[in-house]
N, CA, C and O atoms as CSV, one atom per row, in Angstrom:
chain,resi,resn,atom,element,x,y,z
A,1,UNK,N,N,26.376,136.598,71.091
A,1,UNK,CA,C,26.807,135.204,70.859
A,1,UNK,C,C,25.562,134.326,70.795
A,1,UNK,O,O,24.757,134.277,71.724
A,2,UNK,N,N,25.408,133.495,69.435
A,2,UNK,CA,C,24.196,132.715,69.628
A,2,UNK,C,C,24.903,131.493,69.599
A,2,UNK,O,O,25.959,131.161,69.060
A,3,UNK,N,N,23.711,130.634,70.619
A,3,UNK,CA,C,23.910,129.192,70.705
A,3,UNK,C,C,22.904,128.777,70.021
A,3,UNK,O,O,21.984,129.447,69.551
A,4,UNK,N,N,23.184,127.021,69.935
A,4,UNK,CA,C,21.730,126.163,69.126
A,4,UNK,C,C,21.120,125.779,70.606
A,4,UNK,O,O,21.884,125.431,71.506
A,5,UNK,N,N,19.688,125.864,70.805
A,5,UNK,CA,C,19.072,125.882,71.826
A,5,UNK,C,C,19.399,124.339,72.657
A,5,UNK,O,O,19.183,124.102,73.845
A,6,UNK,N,N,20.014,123.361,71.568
A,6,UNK,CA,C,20.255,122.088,72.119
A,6,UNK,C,C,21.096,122.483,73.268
A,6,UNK,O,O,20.812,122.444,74.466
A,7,UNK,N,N,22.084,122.835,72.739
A,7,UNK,CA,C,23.266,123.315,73.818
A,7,UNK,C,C,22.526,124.339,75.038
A,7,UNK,O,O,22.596,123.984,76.215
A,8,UNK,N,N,21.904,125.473,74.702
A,8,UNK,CA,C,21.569,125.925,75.623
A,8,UNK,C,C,20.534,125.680,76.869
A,8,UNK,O,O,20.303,126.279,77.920
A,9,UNK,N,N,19.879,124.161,76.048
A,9,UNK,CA,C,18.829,123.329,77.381
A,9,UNK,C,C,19.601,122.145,78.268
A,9,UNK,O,O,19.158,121.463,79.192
A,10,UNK,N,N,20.919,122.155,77.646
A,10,UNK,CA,C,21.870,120.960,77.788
A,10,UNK,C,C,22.849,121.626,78.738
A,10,UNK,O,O,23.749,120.839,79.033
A,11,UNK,N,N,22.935,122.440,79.135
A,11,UNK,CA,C,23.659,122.801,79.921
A,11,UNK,C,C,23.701,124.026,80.581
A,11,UNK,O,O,23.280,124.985,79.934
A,12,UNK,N,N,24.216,124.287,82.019
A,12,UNK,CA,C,23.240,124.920,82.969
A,12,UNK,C,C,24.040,126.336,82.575
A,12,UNK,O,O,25.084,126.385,81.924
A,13,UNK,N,N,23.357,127.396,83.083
A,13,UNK,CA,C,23.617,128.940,82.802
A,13,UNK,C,C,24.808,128.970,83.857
A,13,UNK,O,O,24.790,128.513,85.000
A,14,UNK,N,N,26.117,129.787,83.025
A,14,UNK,CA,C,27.340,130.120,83.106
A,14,UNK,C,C,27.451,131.693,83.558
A,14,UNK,O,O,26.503,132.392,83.198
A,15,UNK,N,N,28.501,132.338,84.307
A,15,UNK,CA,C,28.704,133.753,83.954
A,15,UNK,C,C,28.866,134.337,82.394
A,15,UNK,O,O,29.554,133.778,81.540
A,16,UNK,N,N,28.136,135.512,82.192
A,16,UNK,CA,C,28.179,136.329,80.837
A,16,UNK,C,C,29.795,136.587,81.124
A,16,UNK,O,O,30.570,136.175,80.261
A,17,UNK,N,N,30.377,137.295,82.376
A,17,UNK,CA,C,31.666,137.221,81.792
A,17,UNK,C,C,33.074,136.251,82.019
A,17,UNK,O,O,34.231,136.391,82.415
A,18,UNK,N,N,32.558,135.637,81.719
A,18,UNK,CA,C,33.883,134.255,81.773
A,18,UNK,C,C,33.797,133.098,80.588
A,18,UNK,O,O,33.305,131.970,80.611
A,19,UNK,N,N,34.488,133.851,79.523
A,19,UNK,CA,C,34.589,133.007,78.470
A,19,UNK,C,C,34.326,131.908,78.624
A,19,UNK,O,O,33.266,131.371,78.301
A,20,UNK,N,N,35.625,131.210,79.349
A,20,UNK,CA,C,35.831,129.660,79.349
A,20,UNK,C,C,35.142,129.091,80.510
A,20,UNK,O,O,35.581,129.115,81.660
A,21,UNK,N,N,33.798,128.468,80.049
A,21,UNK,CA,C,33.009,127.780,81.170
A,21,UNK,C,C,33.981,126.050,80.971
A,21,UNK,O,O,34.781,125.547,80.183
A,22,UNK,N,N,33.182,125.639,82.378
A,22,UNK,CA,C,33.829,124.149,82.406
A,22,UNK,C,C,33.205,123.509,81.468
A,22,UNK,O,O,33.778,122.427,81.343
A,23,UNK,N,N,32.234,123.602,80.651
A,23,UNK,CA,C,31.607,122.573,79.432
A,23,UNK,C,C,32.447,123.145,78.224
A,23,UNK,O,O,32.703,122.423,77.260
A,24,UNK,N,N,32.875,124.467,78.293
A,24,UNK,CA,C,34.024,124.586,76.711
A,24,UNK,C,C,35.300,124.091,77.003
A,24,UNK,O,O,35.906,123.619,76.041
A,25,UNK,N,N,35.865,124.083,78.107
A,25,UNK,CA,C,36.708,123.278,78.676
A,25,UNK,C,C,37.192,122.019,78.320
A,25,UNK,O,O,38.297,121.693,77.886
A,26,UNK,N,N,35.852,121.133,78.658
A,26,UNK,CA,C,35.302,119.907,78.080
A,26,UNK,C,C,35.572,119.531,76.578
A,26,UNK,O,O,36.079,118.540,76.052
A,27,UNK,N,N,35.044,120.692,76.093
A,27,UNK,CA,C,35.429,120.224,74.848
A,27,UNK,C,C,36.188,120.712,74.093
A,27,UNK,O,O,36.243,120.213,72.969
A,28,UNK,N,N,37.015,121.807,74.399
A,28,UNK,CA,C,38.343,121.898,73.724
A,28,UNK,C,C,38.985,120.693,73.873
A,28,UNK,O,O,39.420,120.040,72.924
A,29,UNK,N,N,39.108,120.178,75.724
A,29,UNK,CA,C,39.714,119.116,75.506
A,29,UNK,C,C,39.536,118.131,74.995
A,29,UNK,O,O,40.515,117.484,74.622
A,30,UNK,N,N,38.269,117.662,74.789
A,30,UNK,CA,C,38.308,116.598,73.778
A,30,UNK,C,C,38.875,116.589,72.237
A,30,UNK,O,O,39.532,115.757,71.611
A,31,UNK,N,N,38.309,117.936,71.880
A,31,UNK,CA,C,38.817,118.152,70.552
A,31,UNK,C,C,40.606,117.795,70.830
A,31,UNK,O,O,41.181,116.773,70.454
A,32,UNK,N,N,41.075,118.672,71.399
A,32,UNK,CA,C,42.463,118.157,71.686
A,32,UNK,C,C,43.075,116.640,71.479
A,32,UNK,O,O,44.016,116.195,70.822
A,33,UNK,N,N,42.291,116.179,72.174
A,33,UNK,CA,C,42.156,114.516,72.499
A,33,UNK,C,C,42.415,113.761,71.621
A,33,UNK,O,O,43.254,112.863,71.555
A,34,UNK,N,N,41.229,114.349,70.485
A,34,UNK,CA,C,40.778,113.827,69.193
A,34,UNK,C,C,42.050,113.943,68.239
A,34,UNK,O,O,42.471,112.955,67.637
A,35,UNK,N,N,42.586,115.083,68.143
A,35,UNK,CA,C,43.511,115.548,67.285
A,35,UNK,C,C,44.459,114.985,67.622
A,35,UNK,O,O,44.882,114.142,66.831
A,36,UNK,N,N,45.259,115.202,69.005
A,36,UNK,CA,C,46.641,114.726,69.212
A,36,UNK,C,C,46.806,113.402,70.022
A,36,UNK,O,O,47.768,112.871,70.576
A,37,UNK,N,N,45.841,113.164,69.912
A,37,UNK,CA,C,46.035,111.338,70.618
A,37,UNK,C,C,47.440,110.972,71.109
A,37,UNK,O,O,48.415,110.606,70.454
A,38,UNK,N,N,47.267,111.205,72.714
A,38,UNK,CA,C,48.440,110.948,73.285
A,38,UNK,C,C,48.026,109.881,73.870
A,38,UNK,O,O,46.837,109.702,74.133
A,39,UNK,N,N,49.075,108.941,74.180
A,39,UNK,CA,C,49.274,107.738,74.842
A,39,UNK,C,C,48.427,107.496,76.091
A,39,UNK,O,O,48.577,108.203,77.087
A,40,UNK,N,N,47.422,106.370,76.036
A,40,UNK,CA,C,46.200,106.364,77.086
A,40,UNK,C,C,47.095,106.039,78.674
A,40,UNK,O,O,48.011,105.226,78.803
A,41,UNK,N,N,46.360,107.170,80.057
A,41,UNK,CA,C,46.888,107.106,80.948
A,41,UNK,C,C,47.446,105.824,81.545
A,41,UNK,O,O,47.462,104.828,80.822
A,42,UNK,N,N,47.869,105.751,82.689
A,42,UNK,CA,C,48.323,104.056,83.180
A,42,UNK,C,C,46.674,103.831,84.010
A,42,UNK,O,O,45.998,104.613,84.678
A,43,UNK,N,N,46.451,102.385,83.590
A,43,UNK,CA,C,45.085,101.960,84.670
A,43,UNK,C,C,45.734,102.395,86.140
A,43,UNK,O,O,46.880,102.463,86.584
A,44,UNK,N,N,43.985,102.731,86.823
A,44,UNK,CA,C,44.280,103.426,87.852
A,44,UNK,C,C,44.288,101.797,88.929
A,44,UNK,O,O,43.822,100.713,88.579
A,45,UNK,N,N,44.762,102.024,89.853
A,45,UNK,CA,C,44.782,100.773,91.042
A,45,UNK,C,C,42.926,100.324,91.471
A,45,UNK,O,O,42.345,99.438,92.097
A,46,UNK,N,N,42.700,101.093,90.978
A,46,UNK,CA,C,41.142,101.378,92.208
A,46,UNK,C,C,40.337,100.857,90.936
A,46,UNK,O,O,39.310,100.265,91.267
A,47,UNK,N,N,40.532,100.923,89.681
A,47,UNK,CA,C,39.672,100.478,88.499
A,47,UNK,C,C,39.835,99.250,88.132
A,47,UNK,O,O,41.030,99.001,87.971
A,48,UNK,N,N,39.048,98.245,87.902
A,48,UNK,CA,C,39.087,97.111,87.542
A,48,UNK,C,C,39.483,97.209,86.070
A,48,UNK,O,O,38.741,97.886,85.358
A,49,UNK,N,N,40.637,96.581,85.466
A,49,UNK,CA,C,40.896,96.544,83.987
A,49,UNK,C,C,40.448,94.951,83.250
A,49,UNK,O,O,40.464,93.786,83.644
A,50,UNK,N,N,40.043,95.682,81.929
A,50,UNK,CA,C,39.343,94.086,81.651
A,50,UNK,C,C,40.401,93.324,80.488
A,50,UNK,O,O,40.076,92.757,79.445
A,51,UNK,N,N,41.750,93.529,81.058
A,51,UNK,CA,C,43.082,92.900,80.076
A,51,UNK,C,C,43.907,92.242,80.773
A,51,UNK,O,O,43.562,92.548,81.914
A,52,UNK,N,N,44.805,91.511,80.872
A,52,UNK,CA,C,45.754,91.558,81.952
A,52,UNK,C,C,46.587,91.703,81.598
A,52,UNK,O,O,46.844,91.302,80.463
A,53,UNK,N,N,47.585,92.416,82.422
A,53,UNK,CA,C,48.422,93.026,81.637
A,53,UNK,C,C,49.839,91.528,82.205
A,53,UNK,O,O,49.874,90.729,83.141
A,54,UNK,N,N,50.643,91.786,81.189
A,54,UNK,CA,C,51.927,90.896,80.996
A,54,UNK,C,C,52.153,90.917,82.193
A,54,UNK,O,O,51.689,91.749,82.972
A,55,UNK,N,N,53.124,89.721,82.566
A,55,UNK,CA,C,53.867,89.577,83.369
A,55,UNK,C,C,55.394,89.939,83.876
A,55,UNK,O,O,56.321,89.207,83.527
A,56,UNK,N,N,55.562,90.773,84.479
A,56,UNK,CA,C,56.840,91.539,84.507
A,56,UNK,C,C,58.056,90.483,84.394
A,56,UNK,O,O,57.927,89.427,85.014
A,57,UNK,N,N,59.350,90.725,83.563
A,57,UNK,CA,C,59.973,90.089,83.370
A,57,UNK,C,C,60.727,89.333,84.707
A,57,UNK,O,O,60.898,89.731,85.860
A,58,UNK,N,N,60.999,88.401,84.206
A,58,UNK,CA,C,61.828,87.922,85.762
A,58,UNK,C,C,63.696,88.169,85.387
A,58,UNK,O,O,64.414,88.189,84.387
A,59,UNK,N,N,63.818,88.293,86.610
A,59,UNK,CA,C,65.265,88.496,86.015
A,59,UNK,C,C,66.226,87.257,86.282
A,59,UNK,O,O,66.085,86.253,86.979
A,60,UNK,N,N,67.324,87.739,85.408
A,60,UNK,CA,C,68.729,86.598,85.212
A,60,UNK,C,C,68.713,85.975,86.411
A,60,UNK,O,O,68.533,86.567,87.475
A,61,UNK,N,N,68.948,84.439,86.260
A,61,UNK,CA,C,69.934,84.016,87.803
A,61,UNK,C,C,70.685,84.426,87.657
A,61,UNK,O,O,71.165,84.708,86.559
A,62,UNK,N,N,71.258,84.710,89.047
A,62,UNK,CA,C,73.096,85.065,88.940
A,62,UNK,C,C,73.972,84.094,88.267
A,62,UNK,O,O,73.474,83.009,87.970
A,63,UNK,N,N,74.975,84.282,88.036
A,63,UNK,CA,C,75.854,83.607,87.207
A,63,UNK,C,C,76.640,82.620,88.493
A,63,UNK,O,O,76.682,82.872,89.697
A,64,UNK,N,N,77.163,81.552,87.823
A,64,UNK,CA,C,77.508,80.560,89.163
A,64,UNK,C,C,78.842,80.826,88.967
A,64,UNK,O,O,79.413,80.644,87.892
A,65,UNK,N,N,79.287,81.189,89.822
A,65,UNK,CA,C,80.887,81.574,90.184
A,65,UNK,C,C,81.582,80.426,90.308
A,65,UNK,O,O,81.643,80.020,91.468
A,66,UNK,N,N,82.304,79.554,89.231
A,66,UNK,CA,C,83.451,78.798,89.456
A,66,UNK,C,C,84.353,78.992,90.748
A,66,UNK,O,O,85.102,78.064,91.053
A,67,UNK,N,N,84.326,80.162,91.539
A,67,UNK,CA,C,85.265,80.373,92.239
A,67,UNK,C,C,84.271,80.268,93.777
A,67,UNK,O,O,84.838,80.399,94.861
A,68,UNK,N,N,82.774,80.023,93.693
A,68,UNK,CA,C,82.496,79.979,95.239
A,68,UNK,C,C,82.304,78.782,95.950
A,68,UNK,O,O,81.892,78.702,97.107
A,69,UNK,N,N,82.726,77.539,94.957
A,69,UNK,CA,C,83.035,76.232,95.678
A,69,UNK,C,C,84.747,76.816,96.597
A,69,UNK,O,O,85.360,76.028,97.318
């Protein structure tokens, strides 16, 4: 198996036998990513988001009961 030496100074020596290192990992999943663009996760609590998000709807008043005079 040859690599381009970029890759092979770019990232640290793996087992010979274990196909799937965590950097092909990496980028299957991105490729994945790329291709099937699924719906971006929910912001996490702990991350500052730089949008704000809407304001949750408020709900109905209750209806005024002719009958609670």
């Amino acid at each position: 198996m040859v690599k381009a030496s970029s890759e092979v100074d770019s990232q640290p020596p793996v087992e010979k036998n274990s196909p799937f290192t965590f950097s092909n990992t990496l980028r299957v999943a991105a490729i994945m990513h790329r291709r099937r663009a699924p719906p971006p996760p929910p912001p996490q609590p702990n991350r500052p988001i730089h949008f704000s998000p809407p304001p949750p709807p408020t709900p109905p008043p209750p209806p005024q009961s002719p009958y609670s005079s």
